[in-house]
N, C-alpha and C positions, 0 to 999 in steps of 0.2 A: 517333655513336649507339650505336654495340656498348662503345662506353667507362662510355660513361653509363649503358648497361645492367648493366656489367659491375660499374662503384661501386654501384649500387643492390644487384645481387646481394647482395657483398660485404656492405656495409652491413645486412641485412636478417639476414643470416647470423650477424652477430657481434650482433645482436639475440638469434637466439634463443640463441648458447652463452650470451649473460650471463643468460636467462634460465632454462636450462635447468645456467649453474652454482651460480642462487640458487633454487632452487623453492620454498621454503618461504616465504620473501618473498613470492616471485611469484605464489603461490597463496594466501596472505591478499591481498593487495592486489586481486587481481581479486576473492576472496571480500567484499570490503568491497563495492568500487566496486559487485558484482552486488546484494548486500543494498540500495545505495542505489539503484541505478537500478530495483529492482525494486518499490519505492513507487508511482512515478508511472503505472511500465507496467503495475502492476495496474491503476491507478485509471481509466488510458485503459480497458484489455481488459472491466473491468466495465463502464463506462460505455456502451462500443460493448455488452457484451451485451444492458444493459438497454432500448438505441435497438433490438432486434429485437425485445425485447415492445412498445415502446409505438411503431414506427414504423407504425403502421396506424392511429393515433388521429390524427383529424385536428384540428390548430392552429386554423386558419379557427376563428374565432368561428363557432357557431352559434345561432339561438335556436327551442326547442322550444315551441308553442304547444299548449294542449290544451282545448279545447273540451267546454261544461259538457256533460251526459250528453243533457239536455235542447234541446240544440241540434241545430235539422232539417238535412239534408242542405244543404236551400236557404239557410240559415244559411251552414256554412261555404264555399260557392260563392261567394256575396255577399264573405265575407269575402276569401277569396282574389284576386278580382277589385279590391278594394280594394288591397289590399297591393301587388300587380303594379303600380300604378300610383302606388302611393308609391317617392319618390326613396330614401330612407333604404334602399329593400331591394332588394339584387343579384337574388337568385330567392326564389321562393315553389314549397315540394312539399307536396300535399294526401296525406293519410296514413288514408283511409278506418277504422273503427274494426273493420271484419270483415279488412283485410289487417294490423292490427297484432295480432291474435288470430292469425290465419295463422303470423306472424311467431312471436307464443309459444309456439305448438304445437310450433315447428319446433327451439325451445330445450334442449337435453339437460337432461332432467331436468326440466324442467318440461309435457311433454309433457301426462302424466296428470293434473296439476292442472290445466290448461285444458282437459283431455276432461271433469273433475268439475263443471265450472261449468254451473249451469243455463240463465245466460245470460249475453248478451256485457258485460261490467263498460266494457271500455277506450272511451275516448272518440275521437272523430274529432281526429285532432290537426292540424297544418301544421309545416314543418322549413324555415326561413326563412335566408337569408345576408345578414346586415350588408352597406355597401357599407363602411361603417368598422367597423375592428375597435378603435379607440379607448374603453376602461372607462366615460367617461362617455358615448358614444354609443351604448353597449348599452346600461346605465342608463335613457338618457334614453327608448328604444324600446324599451324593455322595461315601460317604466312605462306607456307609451302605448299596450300593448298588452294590459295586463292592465285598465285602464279600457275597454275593450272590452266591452259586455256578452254578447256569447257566450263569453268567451274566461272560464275555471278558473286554468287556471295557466299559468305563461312561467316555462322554463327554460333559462337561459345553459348549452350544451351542451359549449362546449369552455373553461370556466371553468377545469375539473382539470386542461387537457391546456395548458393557456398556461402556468397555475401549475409543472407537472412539465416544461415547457420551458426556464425561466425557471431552476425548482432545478437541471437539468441545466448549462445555463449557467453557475454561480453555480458548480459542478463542477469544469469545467472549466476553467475562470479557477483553482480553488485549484490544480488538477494542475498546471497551467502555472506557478506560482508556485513551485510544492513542486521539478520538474522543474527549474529557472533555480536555485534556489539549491543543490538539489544536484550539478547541473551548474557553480557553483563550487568545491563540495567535491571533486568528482572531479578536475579541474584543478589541486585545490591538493595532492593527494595523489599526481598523477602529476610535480607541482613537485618536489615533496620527494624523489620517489623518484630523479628526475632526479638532481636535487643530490647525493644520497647517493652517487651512480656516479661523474658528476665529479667528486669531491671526492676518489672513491678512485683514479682515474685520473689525477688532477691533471697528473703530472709528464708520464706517457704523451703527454699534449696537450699542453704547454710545447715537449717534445722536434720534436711532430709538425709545431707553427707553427714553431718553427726552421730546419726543412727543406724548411718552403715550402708545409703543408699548408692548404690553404685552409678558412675558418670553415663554408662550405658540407661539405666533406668530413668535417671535426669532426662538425657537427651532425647529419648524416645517420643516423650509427646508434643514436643517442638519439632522435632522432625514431621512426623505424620500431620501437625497444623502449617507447617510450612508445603508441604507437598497437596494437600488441599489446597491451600491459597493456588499453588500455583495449575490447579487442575481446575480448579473456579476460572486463573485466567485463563484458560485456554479454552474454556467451554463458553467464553465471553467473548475470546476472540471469531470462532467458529460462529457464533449470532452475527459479529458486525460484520462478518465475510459475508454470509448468506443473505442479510440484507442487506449490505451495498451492490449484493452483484445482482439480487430481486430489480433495486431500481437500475440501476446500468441495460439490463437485461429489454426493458421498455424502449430505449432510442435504441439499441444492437437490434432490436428485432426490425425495425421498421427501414435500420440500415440494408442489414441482412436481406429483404424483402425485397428491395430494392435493386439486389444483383440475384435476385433468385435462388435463394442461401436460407437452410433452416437454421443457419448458426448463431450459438448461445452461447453466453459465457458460461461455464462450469463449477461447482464449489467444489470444495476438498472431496474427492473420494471417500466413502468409508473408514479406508484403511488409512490414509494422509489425516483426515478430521482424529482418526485414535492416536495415529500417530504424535499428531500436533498437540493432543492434553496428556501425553505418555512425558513428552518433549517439557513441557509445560512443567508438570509435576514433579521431575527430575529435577528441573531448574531450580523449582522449588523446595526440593530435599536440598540442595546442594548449599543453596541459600541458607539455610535452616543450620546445617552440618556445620558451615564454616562461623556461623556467630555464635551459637551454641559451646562448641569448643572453644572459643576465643574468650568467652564469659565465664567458664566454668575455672579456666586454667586463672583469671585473675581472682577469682573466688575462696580457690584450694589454690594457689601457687605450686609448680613443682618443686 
């Protein structure tokens, strides 16, 4: 065990003199790889911002019912009573038209327009749950409920909040895409970088299988300089996230401010930012692993 600690050591060591005898390499190369991986981990960090404004709106389909002005209390009771006992509908909530005035009183900024009102305008509504959330079986109960003759208007509630589920999704799947192929670029740059070492140590390694040095021991400290590289990019990319969302952060605030909104854009969480140089590093072994092998086997042929 203290052996193998001790090659790892070793191994790890002459990682960072080759990196620390090439820096200017070393320091593009993670400047790239950060530029690239710093596409997708914006696209995640916005995404997750923008799920803390709209994670309060609820998906469930709902449907708004609103009852004409004209219609008596005994009216929408009757109705309610009906609906409870239709299959199509999970629950029924009656929404009196003096507690939806309550409600707009309570609204910033609208306060004083509802104190100017001579009398109460809003109609008695109901706030209904599908028991399917299926397009055509809102449709179809939506229709059946505006043929109602007390009922004004029927409005599908969470129509925008399926829709902005859906573009989030639609989002996501691109990140994930953009993420996978530049997650081959990374791999074919930390190839090349590989190669370029081998190729200049070539004889070093000839000498070292001669005398009995095993392909694991070869490979060990391309690996660990390969998985730095790719830990450098992702600690490069995690800088150009933080400060592009710093400046971003300057017009969001004053947008924000403007609808009376403390909302900011967000950078990696803790765990996403370890995440993303775990991710990075890997990419970067894997890099390492695949030219490594490929250089050794044309060295010693099998």
């Amino acid at each position: 065990m203290k052996t193998w600690l001790r090659q790892h050591r070793q191994a790890l060591a002459a990682a960072l003199r080759r990196i620390a005898g090439n820096k200017p390499a070393a320091a593009l190369n993670a400047l790239v790889i950060g530029i690239a991986l710093a596409l997708p981990a914006g696209g995640y960090a916005l995404l997750d911002s923008l799920r803390a404004v709209t994670g309060g709106s609820a998906i469930e389909p709902r449907l708004s019912v609103f009852l004409r002005i004209e219609a008596t209390r005994a009216d929408a009771e009757a109705l309610v009573a009906k609906l409870k006992d239709d299959a199509r509908v999970r629950d029924v909530r009656f929404v009196p038209r003096e507690q939806a005035l309550n409600e707009l009183r309570a609204v910033e900024g609208l306060a004083e327009v509802a104190a100017a009102l001579n009398s109460n305008p809003l109609p008695d509504a109901l706030v209904l749950r599908p028991k399917s959330g299926e397009p055509a079986d809102l449709e179809t109960l939506a229709a059946a409920l505006r043929a109602l003759p007390a009922v004004d208007v029927v409005q599908a509630d969470a129509v925008w909040a399926r829709r902005l589920s859906a573009l989030a999704a639609t989002a996501r799947l691109a990140i994930a895409l953009l993420a996978t192929l530049l997650a081959f670029g990374l791999v074919a740059i930390t190839f090349n970088t590989i190669r370029l070492q081998i190729l200049t140590q070539r004889a070093e390694i000839e000498l070292a299988k001669l005398i009995g040095a095993t392909d694991a021991f070869i490979r060990r400290p391309f690996l660990y300089l390969g998985a730095l590289q790719g830990v450098a990019g992702g600690v490069v990319a995690l800088a150009v996230l933080w400060g592009s969302f710093s400046a971003l952060n300057v017009g969001v605030a004053e947008l924000a401010a403007s609808y009376e909104s403390a909302f900011r854009l967000a950078a990696l969480a803790p765990g996403d930012a370890l995440a993303l140089a775990v991710y990075s590093g890997g990419l970067g072994w894997l890099g390492a692993y695949l030219s490594v092998s490929k250089y050794l086997l044309e060295i010693e042929p099998v």
